[in-house]
Every structure is written in C-alpha cells, then in structure tokens.
C-alpha positions in Angstrom: 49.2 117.3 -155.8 48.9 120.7 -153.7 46.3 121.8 -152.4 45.8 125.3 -154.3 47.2 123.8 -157.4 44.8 124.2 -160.0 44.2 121.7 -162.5 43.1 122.8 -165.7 40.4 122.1 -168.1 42.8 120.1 -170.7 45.1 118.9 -167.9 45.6 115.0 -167.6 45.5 113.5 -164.0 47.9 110.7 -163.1 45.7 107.5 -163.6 45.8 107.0 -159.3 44.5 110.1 -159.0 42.1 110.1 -161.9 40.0 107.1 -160.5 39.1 108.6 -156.9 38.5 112.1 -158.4 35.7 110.7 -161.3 33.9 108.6 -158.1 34.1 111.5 -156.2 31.8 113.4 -159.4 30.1 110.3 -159.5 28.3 110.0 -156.3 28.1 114.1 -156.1 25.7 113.6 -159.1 24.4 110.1 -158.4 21.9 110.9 -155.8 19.6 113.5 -157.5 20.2 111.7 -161.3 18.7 108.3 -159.8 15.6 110.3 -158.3 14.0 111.6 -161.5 13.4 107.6 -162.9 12.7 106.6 -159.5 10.2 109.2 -159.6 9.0 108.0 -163.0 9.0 104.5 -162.1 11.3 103.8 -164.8 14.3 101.5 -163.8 17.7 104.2 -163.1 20.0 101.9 -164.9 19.2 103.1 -168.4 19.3 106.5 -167.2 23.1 106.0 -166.1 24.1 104.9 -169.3 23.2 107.5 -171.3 24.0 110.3 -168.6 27.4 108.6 -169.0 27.4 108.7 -172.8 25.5 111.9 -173.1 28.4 113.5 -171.1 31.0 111.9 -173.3 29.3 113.5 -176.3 29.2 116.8 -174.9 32.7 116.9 -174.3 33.5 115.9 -177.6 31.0 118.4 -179.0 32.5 120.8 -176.8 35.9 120.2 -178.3 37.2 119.4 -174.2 36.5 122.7 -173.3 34.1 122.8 -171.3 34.1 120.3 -167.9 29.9 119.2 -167.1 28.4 116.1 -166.4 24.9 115.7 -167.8 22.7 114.7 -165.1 18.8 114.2 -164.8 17.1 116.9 -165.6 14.1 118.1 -162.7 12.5 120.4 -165.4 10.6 117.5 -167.0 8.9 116.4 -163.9 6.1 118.4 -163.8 4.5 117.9 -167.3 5.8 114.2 -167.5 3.9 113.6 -164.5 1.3 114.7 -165.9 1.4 113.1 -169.2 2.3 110.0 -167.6 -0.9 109.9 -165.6 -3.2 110.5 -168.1 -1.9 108.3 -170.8 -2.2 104.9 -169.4 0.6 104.9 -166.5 3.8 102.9 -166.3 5.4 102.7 -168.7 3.1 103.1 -171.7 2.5 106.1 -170.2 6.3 107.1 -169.9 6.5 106.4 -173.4 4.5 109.7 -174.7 6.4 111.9 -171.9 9.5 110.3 -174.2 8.3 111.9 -177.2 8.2 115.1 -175.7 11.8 114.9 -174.4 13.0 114.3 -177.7 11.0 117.3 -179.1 12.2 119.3 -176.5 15.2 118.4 -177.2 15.1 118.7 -180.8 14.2 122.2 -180.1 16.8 122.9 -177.9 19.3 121.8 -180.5 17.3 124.7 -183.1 18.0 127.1 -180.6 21.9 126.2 -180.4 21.5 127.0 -184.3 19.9 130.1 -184.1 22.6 131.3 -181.4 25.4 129.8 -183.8 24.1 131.6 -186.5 23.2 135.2 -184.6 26.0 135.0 -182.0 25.5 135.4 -178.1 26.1 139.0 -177.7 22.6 139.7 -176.9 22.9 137.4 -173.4 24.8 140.5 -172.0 21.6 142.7 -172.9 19.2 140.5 -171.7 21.3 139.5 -168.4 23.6 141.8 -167.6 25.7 141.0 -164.1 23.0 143.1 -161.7 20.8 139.9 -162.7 23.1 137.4 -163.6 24.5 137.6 -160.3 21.0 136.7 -158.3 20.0 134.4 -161.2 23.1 132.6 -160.5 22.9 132.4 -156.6 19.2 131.0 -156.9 20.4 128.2 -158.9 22.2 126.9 -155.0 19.6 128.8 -152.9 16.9 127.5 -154.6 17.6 123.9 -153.8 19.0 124.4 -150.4 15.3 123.3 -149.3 15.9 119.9 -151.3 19.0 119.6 -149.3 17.9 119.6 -146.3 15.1 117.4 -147.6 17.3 114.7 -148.6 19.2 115.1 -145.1 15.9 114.3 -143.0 16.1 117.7 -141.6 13.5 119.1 -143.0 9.3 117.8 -143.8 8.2 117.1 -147.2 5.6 119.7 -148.6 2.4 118.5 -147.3 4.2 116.4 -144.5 2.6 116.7 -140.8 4.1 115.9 -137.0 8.1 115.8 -138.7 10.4 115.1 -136.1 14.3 115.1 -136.9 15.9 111.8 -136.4 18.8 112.0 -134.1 20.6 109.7 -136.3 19.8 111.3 -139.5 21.4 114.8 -138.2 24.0 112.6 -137.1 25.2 111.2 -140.4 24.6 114.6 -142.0 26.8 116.3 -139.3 29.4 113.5 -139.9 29.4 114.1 -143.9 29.3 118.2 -144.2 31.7 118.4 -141.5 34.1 116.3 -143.5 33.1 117.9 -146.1 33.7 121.2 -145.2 37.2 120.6 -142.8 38.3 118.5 -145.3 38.8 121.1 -148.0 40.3 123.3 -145.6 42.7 121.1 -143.7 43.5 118.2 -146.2 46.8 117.7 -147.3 48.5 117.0 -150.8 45.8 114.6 -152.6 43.8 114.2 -149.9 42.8 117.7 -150.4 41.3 117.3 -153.9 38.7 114.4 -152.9 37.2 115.9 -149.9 34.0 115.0 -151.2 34.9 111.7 -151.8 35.8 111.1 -148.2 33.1 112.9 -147.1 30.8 110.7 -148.9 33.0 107.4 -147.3 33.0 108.7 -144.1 29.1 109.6 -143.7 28.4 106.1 -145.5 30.3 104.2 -143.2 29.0 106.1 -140.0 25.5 105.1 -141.5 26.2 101.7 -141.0 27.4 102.0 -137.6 24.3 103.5 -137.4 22.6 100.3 -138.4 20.6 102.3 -141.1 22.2 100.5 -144.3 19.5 97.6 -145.9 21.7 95.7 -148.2 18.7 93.3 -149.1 18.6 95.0 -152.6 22.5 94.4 -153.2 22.1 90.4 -152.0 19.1 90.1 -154.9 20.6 91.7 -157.5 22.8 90.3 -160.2 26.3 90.8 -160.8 25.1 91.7 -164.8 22.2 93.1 -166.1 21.2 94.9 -168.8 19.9 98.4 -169.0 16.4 98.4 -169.8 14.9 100.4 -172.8 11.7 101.6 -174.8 11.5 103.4 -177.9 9.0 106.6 -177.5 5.7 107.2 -178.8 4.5 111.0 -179.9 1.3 112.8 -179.6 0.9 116.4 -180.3 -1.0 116.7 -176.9 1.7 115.5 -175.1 4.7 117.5 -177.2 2.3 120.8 -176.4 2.4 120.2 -172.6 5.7 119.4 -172.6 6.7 122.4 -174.8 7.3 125.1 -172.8 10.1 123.4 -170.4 12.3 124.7 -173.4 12.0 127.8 -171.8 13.0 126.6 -168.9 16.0 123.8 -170.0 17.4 127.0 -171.8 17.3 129.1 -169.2 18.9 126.8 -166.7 21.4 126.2 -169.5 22.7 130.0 -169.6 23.4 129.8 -166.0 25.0 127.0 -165.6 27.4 128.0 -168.3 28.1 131.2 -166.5 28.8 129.6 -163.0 31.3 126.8 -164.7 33.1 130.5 -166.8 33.5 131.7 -163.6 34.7 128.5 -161.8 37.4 127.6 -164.2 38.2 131.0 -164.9 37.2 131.4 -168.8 34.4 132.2 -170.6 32.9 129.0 -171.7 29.9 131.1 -173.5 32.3 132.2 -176.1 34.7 129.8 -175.9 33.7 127.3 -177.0 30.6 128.9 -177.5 26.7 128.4 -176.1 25.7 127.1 -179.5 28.0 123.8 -178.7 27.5 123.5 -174.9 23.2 123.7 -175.6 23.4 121.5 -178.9 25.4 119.2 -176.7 23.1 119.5 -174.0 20.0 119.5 -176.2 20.6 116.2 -178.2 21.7 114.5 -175.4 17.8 114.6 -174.4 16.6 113.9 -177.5 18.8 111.0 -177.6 18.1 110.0 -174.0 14.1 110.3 -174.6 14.0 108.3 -177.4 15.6 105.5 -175.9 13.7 104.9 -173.0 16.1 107.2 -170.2 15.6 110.8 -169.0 16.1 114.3 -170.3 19.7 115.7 -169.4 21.3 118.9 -168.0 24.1 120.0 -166.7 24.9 119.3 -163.1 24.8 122.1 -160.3 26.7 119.3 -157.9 29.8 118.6 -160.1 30.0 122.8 -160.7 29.9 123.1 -157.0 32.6 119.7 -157.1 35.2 121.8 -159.2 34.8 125.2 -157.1 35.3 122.6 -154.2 38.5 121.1 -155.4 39.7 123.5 -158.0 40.3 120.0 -160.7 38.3 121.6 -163.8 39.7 118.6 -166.2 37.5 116.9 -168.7 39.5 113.4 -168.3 38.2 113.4 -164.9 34.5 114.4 -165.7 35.0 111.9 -168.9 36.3 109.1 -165.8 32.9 109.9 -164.2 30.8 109.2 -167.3 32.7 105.9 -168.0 32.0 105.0 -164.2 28.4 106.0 -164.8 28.2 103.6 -167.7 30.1 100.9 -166.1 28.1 100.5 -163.2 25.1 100.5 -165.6 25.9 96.8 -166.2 26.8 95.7 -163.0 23.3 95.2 -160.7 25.1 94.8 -157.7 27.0 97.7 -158.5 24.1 100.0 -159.1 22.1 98.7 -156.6 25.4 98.8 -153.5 25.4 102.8 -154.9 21.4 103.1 -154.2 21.8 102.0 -150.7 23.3 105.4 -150.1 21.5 107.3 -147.5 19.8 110.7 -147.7 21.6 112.4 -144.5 24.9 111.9 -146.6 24.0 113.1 -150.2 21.7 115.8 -147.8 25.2 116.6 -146.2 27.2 116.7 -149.6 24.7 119.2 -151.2 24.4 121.3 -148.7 28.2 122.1 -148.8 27.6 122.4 -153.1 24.6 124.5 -153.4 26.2 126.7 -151.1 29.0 126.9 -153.0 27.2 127.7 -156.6 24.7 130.2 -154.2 28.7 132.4 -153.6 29.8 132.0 -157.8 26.7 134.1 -157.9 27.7 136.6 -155.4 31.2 136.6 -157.2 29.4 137.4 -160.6 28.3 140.5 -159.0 32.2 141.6 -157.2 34.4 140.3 -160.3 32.1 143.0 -162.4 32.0 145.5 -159.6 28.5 146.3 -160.3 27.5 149.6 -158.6 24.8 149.3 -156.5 24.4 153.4 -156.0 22.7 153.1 -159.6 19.2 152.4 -159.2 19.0 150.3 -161.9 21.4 147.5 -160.4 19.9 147.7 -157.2 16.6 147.1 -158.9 17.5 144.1 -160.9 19.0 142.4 -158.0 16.1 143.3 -155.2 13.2 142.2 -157.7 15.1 138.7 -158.9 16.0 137.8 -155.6 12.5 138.5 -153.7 11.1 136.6 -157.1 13.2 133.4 -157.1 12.6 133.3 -152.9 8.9 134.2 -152.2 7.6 131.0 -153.6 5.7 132.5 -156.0 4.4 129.9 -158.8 2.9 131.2 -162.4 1.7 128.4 -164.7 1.9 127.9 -168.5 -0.3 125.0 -168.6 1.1 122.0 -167.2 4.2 123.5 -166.4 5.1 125.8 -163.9 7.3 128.5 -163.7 9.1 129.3 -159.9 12.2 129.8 -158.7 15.4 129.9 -160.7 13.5 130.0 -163.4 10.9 132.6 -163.0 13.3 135.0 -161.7 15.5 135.0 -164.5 12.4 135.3 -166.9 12.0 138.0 -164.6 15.1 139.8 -165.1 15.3 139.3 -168.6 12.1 141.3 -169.0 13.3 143.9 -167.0 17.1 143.9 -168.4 15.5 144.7 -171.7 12.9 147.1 -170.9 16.0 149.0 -169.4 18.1 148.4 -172.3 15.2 150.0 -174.7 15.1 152.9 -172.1 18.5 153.9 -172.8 18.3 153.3 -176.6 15.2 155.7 -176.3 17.1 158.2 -173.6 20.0 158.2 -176.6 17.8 159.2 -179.3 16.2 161.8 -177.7 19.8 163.2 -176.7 20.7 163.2 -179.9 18.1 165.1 -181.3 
C-alpha cells in the first residue's frame, strides 16, 4: 500500500491490512467513549457494544457511504449529571437521564424527517463557508484543552499547585512524535497505521516507565457480559434534557461537513443529512433505552482518515466489530482501560489539530473573500465566540464553544441572508 494512495469509501482492504487499520480507529475513539460511563458510573462495557452496533447501523443506513464511528456523546453530560443527582443516584438515577436520551433521540430522528422531507438546501443559507469554516476549526480547537488535559500537561478546571510530570510529557512526547514522523516518514503500510504505532509505542514506553497497573486486567474475567437497564421517563427529566437537541444537531452538521471534505464528496447530499442524523439519532435512542450512552460521531476517527487518507467503511465496520468483541472479553476491556492519558493526550493532540485545518480548508477550497465585510464578520465574531469561554445557559444545559458559536453564526448568516433578500426588493422596485 503507498503511502499517498487513497483508499476509498467502498474500497475493500486486504484482510492483513484490515485488522491493524480498525484497532488503529479503535483506540483513537476508545479513550474519550469509555470517559462518558465512567463519568456516569455506569460500567463502559455496555457502552462498547452498542457504539459498535450503533456504527454498524449507520453504515447500513447510510447505504456505505458515509465512513463514522459512533462514539460517546459529551453533550449529554451536563443535564444527565444533573438528572442523575437529583433523582436518586447510581443507577436509578441514570435510568431517568436514559429516558431523556431516547427522547432526544427520538427527536433527532423527527428532524432527519423534516430535512428528508424539505431537503438541506437551507444549510448553505444558514452556514455558508465564512462560518462554516470557523465552526469547523472549533470542533479541534475547542478540545485541544481536553487534550492536553488527558496528556497531564495541563490542570483540571478548579485544580491548584499542578506540576507537569516529567514522565507524563515523556510518554506524550514519545506518542505525538510517532505520531506525527510517522505519517510523514513511514513507508508502504507502515504509513497508513501511524496511529496505531503511535499508540504501541507510547504504551510500551509507559511501561518502561513503570506507570502501567495491570491489577484490574489480573481480576477481571476472560467473559463477561455487558451489563444493562431498561430506562425510566419523567417529563422533568425529558425537559432538562431537551435542548441538547440543539446541540447533538448542530455537532451533527459539522461533522458531516469535515468527513465531505476529508474524503472528498459531499456526504450532506450524498447520501444525504436526513440518513447520516436518523442514523445518528436512533442509535441514541436505542443506546438510552438499553442502559449505554447517547452516540455521535467521532472527531478522532475524522482526524484518523485525514491522517491516513483510508476513508473505507469495511475498516470503520472492523472497528465496530472490535468494539463489540472486546465487550465480551473482561480482560480485554479491562487490558484497553489500562491505557494511559499522556498517550491518548498525545494521539488527540495530533487529531484535533488536524480537524482544527479541514476548517481552515473549508474556507480556501471556497475561496471566500475576506475584502467583503460580511465574510470577515462571520469569521471574527464565530471564532472570538467559540474561544472566549463565554457560557449562556438554557436551563440545565449550557451552550459554549462549538456550539454557541455556530448558533452564533447561524443567526447572523440569516440576518444577512434577509438583508439581501430586502436589498433585492428594494432594487427592484
């Protein structure tokens, strides 16, 4: 395999090849999708099963056209929290946060509908590539911080006298550094699993490092069964957790718009936004009701396929039978969880970068002119938005980031776009 050969979206890969490439999207996902039930308390095997299955579906939904894995979602946390806390804890209190993922995602899938049903045009209007451009850059930017984070270079929020670890910048050194010469200097097949190695590499200089505690692998079982709950609803609950659909769909758009411009093809039309959010949508219904987490698309497998230029679905469908393979196997799972933050800190750093330059791309590939003071406008005010930190609630969930900048631009894109309509008619007359 060369190095700038591409390997398309309905291309098979040689079964020898296919196995390394699908761990590689694997562990690029595996960090941040075991977080959100760890942070829920809920156990992260479930959650890998129906990641894994959810994925399957939306590549069947999506009739193979359309590479994504379907990670953990971090738009729930907020208002599960939340729920969970005041509705008994554990996991009866889980249970209603459930019940609002499956609305959620219910209403997600209503949406796909609606697009289905009134096409997808209007996205241009409402996001045209002056914002697009800076929506898409945030969606890396934004979680460079959690990078870093991860790596042990960088304090928690609220976190006092932080000290960087020598080893810790050690093992992250180690891993980007792979990371990054790798994809530049490997040969042949070596030079589609950079990541891969990268994530080998930094694992095994952690445990020359002596950081590894395999306690958790010795106690685990060989096989174990995911575990699940069926979810409880409560309109309280539903209501706070209601307005993440903003957010899910949102987060959604973008994503679809990095992977068009990653794979070169315009995913949004072909095979349409109505499949890849119904997909997307029911997978978290589905997911909620069962006992796991909502899903979403992955940022780190996007920033995977940039990486290695292998958009195929068989290898993203490898991934998600990996995912639900190692659901099963405890020692499995739990060997994976040993993996140390410096290296999936090192991994992302390389990834979010690279979604942060699709977004610049957005804004070349269109050629957007910047001596109109319109572009220059949508651009400055999205990116000072999705940067400053600046937080605006809607209850129990709150909008920053990403997020609030393209709700930002959208508003904008459309007050401009009723400008012109209005410039128009008043020319005409």
């Amino acid at each position: 395999m060369e190095r700038n050969r591409i390997i398309q979206v309905n291309e098979k890969v040689p079964m020898g090849q296919l196995i390394p490439l699908s761990l590689q999207h694997m562990f690029a996902m595996f960090g941040a999708s075991v977080l959100v039930p760890i942070l829920f308390g809920i156990n992260p095997a479930a959650v890998l099963l129906m990641n894994g299955i959810g994925t399957l579906f939306f590549i069947f939904v999506t009739k193979g056209k359309a590479p994504a894995y379907l990670g953990s979602s971090f738009a729930f946390l907020g208002p599960a929290l939340y729920i969970i806390a005041n509705y008994g804890g554990g996991l009866e209190g889980f249970s209603y946060a459930q019940g609002g993922f499956v609305i959620v995602g219910l209403g997600g899938c209503i949406l796909a509908a609606i697009i289905y049903k009134f096409g997808s045009n209007w996205i241009h209007v409402v996001l045209p590539p002056a914002a697009m451009g800076p929506v898409v850059a945030l969606i890396g930017l934004s979680l460079a911080g959690t990078a870093a984070e991860m790596a042990g270079l960088k304090a928690a929020d609220g976190a006092a006298d932080f000290v960087i670890e020598p080893v810790n910048l050690t093992i992250f050194v180690v891993t980007l550094g792979v990371a990054a010469f790798g994809s530049v200097l490997f040969k042949k097949f070596f030079a589609v699993i950079p990541i891969l190695i990268a994530v080998v590499t930094g694992y095994v200089t952690a445990a020359i490092c002596g950081v590894l505690d395999f306690t958790a692998v010795e106690q685990a079982k060989w096989f174990s069964l995911p575990q699940f709950q069926i979810a409880k609803f409560d309109i309280t609950a539903i209501l706070i957790m209601l307005p993440v659909l903003l957010v899910i769909v949102t987060e959604h758009i973008g994503h679809q718009v990095v992977a068009s411009k990653v794979v070169g093809k315009d995913l949004v039309k072909d095979p349409g936004l109505h499949r890849s959010l119904f997909a997307d949508n029911f997978s978290t219904a589905v997911s909620g009701f069962v006992g796991a987490v909502p899903t979403t698309t992955y940022s780190e497998n996007l920033g995977v396929m940039a990486v290695t230029k292998v958009y195929s679905v068989y290898v993203i469908a490898g991934a998600a039978i990996l995912s639900i393979a190692f659901s099963f196997i405890g020692k499995m799972s739990a060997l994976i969880m040993t993996m140390p933050g410096p290296v999936i800190g090192g991994i992302s750093f390389l990834l979010y970068g690279m979604i942060g330059a699709n977004g610049v791309r957005i804004l070349v590939d269109a050629k957007v002119d910047y001596g109109k003071s319109r572009n220059l406008v949508l651009t400055s005010i999205i990116l000072v938005t999705g940067l400053s930190g600046v937080k605006i609630s809607l209850g129990n969930v709150e909008l920053e980031g990403m997020v609030l900048a393209a709700m930002v631009g959208m508003v904008l894109s459309i007050c401009f776009a009723i400008l012109d309509k209005l410039r128009l008619t008043n020319d005409q007359e």
